[in-house]
C-alpha positions as CSV (number, residue, x, y, z in Angstrom):
1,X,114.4,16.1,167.1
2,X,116.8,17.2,169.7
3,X,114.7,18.5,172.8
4,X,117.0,17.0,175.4
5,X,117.0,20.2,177.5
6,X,117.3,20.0,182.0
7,X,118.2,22.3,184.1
8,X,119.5,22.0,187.3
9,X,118.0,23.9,191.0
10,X,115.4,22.7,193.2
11,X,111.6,21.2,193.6
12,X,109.2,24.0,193.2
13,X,106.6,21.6,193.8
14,X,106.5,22.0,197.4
15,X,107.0,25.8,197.5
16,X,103.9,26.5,195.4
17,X,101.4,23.8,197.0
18,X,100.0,26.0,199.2
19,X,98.7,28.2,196.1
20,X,96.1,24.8,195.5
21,X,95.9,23.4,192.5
22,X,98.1,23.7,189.3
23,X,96.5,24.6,185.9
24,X,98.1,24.4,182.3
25,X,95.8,26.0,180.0
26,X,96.7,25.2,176.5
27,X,95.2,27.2,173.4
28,X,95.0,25.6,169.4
29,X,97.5,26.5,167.1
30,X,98.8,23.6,165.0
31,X,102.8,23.5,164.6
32,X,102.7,26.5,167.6
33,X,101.5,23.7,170.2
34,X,105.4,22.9,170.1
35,X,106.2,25.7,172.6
36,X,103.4,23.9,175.0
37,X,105.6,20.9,175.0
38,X,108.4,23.0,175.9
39,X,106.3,24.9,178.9
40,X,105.4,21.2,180.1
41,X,109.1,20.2,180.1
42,X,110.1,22.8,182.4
43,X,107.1,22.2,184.6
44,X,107.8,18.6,184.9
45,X,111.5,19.0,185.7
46,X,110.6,21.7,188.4
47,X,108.2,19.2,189.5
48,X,105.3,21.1,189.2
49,X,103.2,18.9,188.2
50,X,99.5,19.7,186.9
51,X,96.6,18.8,188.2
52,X,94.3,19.5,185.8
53,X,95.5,20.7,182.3
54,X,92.6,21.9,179.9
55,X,92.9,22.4,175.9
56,X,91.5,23.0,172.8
57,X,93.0,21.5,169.3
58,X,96.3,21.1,169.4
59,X,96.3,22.0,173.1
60,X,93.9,18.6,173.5
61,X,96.1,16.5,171.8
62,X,99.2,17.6,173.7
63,X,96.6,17.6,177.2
64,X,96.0,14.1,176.2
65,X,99.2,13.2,176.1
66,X,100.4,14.6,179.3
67,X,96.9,13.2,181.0
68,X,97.5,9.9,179.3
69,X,100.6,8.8,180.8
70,X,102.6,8.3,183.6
71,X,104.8,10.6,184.8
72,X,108.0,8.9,184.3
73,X,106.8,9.0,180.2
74,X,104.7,11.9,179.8
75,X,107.9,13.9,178.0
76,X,108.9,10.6,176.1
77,X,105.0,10.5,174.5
78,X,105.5,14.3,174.1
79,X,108.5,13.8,172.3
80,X,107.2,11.1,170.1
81,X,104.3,12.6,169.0
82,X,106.2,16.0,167.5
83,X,108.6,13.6,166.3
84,X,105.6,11.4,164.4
85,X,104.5,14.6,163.1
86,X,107.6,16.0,161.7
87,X,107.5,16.7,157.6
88,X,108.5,13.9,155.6
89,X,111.6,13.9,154.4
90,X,110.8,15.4,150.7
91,X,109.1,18.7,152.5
92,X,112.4,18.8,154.6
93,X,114.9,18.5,151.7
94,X,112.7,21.3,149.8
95,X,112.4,23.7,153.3
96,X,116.3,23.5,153.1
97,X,116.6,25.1,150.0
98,X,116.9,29.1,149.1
99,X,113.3,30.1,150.0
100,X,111.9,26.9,150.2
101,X,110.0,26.9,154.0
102,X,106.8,28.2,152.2
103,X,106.9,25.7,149.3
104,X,107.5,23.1,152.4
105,X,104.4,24.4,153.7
106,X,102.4,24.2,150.4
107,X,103.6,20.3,150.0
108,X,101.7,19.6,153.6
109,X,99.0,21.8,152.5
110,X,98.6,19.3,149.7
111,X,100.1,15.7,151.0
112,X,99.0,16.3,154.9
113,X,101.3,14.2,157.5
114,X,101.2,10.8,157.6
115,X,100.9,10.7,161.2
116,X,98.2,13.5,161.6
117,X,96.2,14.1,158.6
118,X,95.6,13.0,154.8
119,X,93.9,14.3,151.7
120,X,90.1,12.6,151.5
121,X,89.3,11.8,148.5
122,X,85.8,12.5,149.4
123,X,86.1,16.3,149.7
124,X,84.9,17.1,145.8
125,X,81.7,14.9,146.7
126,X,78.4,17.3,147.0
127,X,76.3,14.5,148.9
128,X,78.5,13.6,152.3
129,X,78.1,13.0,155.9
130,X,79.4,15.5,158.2
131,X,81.9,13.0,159.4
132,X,83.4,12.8,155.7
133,X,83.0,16.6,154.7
134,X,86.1,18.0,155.1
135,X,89.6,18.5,152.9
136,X,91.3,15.8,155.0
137,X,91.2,12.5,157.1
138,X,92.2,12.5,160.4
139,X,92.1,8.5,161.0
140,X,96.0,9.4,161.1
141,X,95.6,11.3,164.4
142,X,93.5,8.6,165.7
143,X,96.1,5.5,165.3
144,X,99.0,7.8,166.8
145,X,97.0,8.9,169.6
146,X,95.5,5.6,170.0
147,X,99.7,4.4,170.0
148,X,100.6,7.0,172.4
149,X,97.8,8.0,175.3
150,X,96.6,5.6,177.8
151,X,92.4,7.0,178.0
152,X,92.4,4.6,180.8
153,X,94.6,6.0,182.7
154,X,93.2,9.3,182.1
155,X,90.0,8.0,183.7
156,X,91.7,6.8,186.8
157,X,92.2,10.5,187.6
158,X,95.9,11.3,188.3
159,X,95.6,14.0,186.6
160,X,92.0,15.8,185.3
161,X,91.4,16.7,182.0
162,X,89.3,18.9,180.1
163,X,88.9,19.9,176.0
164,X,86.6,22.2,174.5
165,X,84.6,22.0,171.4
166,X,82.1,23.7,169.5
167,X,78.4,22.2,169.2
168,X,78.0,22.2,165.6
169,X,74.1,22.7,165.2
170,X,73.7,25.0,168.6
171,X,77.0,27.0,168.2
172,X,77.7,26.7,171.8
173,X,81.5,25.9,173.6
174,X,81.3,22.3,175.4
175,X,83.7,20.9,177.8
176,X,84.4,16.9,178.0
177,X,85.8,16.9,181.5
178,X,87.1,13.4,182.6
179,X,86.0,14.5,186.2
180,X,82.3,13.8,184.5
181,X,82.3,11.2,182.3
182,X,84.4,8.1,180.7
183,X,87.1,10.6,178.6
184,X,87.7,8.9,175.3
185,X,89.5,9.1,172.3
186,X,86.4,11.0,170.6
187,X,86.6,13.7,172.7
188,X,89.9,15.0,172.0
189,X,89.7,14.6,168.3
190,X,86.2,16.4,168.4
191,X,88.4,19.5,170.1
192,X,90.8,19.3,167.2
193,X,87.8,18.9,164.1
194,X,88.8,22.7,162.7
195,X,86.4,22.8,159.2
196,X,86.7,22.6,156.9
197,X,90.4,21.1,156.8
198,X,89.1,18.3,159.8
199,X,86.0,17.0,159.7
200,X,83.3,16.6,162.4
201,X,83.1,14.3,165.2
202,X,80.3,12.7,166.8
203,X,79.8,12.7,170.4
204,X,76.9,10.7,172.1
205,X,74.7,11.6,169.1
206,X,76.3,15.2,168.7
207,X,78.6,17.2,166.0
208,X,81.5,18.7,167.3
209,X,84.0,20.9,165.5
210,X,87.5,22.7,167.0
211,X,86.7,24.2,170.2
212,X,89.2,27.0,169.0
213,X,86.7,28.3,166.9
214,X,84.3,29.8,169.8
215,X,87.4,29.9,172.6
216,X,90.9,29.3,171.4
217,X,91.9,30.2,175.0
218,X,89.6,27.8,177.5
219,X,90.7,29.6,180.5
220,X,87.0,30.5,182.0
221,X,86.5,26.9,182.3
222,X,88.7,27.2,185.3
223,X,86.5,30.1,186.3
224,X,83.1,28.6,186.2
225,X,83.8,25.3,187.6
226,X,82.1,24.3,190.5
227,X,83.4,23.8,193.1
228,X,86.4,26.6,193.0
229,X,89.7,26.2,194.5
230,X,92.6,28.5,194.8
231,X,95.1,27.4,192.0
232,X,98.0,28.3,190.2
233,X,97.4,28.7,186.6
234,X,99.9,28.6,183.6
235,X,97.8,29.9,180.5
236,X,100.0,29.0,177.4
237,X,99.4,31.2,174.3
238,X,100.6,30.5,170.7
239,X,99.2,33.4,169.4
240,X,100.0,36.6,170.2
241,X,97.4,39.2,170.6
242,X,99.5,42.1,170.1
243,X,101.4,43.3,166.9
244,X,102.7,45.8,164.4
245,X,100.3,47.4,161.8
246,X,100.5,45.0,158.7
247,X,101.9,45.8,155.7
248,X,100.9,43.7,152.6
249,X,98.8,40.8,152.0
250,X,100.4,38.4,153.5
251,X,101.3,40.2,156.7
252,X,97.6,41.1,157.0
253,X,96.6,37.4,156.9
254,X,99.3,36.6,159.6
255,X,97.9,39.2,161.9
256,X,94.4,38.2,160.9
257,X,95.3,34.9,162.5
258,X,96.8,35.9,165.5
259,X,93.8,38.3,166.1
260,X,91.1,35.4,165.5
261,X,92.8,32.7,167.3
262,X,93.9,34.9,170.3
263,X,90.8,34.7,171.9
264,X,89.7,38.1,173.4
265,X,92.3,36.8,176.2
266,X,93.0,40.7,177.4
267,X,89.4,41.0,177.7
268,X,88.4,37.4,179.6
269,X,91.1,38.1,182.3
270,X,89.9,41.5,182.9
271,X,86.0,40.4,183.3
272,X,87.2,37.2,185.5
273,X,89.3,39.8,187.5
274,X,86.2,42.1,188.5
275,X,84.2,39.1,188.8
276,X,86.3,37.2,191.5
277,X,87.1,40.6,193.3
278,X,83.2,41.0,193.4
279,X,83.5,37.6,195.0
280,X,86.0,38.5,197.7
281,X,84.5,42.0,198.8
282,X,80.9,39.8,199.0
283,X,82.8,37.3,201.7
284,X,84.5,40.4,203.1
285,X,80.9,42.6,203.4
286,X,79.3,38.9,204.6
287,X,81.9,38.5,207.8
288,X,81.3,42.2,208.9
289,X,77.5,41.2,209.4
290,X,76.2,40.2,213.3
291,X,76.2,36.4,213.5
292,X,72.1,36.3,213.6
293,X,71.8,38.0,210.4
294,X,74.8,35.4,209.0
295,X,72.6,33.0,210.2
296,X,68.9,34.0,208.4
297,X,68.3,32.0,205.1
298,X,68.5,35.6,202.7
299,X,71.8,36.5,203.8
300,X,73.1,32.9,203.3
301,X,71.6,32.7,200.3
302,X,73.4,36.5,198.9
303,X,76.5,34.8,200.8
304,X,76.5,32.0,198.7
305,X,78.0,34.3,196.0
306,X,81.2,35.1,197.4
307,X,84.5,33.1,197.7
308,X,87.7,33.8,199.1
309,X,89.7,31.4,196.4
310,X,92.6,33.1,194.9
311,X,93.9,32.7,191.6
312,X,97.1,33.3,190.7
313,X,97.9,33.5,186.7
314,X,100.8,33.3,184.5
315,X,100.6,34.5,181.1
316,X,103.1,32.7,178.7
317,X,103.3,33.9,175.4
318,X,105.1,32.6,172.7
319,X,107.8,34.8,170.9
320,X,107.4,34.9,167.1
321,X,110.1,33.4,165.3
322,X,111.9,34.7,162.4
323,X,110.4,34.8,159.2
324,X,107.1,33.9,160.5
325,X,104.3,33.8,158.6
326,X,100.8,33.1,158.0
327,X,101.6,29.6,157.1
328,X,103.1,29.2,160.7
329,X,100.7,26.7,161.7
330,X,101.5,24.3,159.3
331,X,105.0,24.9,159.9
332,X,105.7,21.4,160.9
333,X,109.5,21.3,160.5
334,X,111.8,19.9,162.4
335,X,113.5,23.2,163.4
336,X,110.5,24.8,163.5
337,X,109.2,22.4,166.4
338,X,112.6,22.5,167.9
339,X,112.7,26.1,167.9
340,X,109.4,26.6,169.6
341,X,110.0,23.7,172.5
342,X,113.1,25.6,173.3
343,X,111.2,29.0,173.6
344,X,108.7,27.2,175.7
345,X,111.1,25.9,177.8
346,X,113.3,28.7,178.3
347,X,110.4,31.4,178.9
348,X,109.0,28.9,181.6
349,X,112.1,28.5,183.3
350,X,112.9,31.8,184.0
351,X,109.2,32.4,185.1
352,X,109.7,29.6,187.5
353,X,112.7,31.4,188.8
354,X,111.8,35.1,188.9
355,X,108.2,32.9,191.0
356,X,106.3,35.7,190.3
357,X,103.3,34.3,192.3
358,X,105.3,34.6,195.7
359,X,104.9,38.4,195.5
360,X,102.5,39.8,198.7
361,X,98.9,40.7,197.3
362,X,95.6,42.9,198.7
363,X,93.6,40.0,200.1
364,X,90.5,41.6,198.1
365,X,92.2,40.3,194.7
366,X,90.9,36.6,194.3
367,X,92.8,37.2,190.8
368,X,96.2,37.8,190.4
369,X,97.4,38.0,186.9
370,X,101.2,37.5,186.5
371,X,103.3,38.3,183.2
372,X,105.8,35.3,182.0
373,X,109.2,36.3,182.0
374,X,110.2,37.6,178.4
């Protein structure tokens, strides 16, 4: 898979550390988690770094990987896994012919990937445990992950890590944050258990199933962590939450997807925005006050809800490529993964240079929402 791409300018490391902290926010999407390789490419070779990178699904697994690793080999694991998880070469032969990328598709449908998932035979069973009931196995995904991320490093805590999944029996989001406990391998494959294709993953006594299905975008776990900090936040999206009217069935099921998995994003940044201005204009109101009432035990107390962090965040949004459809998660081709790292990469590189976040704000804004470059 050729995704041998550098550029050549500067360290924006430096110029954007006093924003504080760097975020990569990475949504599920199968195949689409391609163009999040290609967003963490140009990061890395503009030396922006994350600090803490946060997932769900596919967005875990690639988190993982980048969390897992040192920084001289994050891109090689990258570039191994989407290698690993390539179609065989019979689904590539038939994707080559006239027609033949849905019929490709179809043949994963029914064969899986022999680095990621397999058929389980024990799907037809009536009588299962929720660790067995689903259409594939995913033991796969645990040796290639197990080949390729270091969970020990990821608890020495170069670089913080968070994936979300979805409490099976209480229907509520939870975050395994390796700033809290031992991260393990569990975790992320728990994040990537979408029914009924995956099946369920236990956690300390608990079912877990794809985070994606109660927050495909995990971006307010940046917003209620506690403490805040002032960051710089790349929020990655795979699917797009605007489009065309469809016309037909199959163009309704491709914008059915893209609705579902898109998350309400609009609607999240908007609320975090009034919240965190809220915030501000209580720390503004607060330092206007004599210092003796600042000082009484009620007004500390009402203080305590205002913060002057600032968050600055870019929206990358992945372009839909030709012929899409709503098979495009599966579409694990090799020039379907190619195609997508480059469109990662590319969009993130001119963001980086166009350094949207530079521009002069109102100081009452705590959130600063910035589009990608197109």
């Amino acid at each position: 898979m050729d995704t041998q791409f550098s550029i050549e300018g500067g360290n924006m490391g430096d110029e954007t550390a006093q924003l504080g902290q760097k975020i990569l926010v990475l949504q599920g999407g199968g195949a689409l988690g391609a163009y999040q390789a290609g967003v963490y490419q140009a990061l890395h070779e503009a030396g922006m770094e994350p600090d803490w990178v946060i997932g769900t699904s596919i967005g875990a697994i690639n988190a993982s990987l980048i969390a897992g690793n040192e920084r001289p080999h994050r891109l090689d694991r990258l570039r191994e896994f989407w290698r690993r998880v390539e179609y065989g070469a019979l689904e590539t032969g038939v994707a080559k012919l006239p027609g033949g990328d849905r019929l490709a598709r179809l043949m994963t449908v029914l064969n899986g990937l022999p680095a990621f998932f397999t058929p389980n035979p024990a799907a037809s069973c009536s009588n299962v445990p929720p660790e067995d009931a689903a259409f594939y196995s995913t033991a796969p995904l645990r040796q290639t992950l197990s080949d390729l991320v270091d969970f020990n490093r990821i608890n020495r805590g170069e670089i913080r890590i968070s994936v979300g999944a979805a409490n099976v029996c209480t229907s509520r989001m939870h975050y395994f944050d390796s700033r809290d406990l031992d991260f393990r391998l569990e975790h992320v494959l728990a994040s990537g258990a979408m029914p009924p294709g995956f099946p369920a993953v236990r956690v300390d006594g608990e079912l877990y199933w794809d985070g994606g299905i109660l927050s495909n975008t995990p971006i307010e776990a940046i917003f209620d962590d506690n403490p805040r900090h002032s960051a710089l936040v790349f929020s990655v999206h795979v699917w797009n939450p605007e489009g065309p009217e469809p016309r037909g069935i199959a163009e309704v099921l491709n914008r059915q997807k893209d609705v579902q998995f898109a998350s309400r994003e609009e609607s999240h940044v908007e609320r975090q925005r009034q919240i965190h201005k809220l915030r501000h204009v209580i720390a503004e109101l607060t330092s206007r006050l004599p210092a003796a009432e600042r000082m009484s035990n009620r007004v500390r107390e009402l203080a305590s809800y205002g913060c002057l962090t600032r968050m600055h965040v870019v929206a990358l949004m992945a372009p839909n490529l030709p012929n899409e459809d709503y098979m495009k998660d599966i579409d694990f081709s090799r020039d379907g993964i190619c195609a997508r790292w480059k469109a990662g990469y590319a969009q993130t590189m001119r963001t980086i240079d166009a350094a949207p976040w530079s521009a002069p704000a109102d100081p009452l804004e705590g959130f600063i929402l910035h589009l990608a470059m197109p």
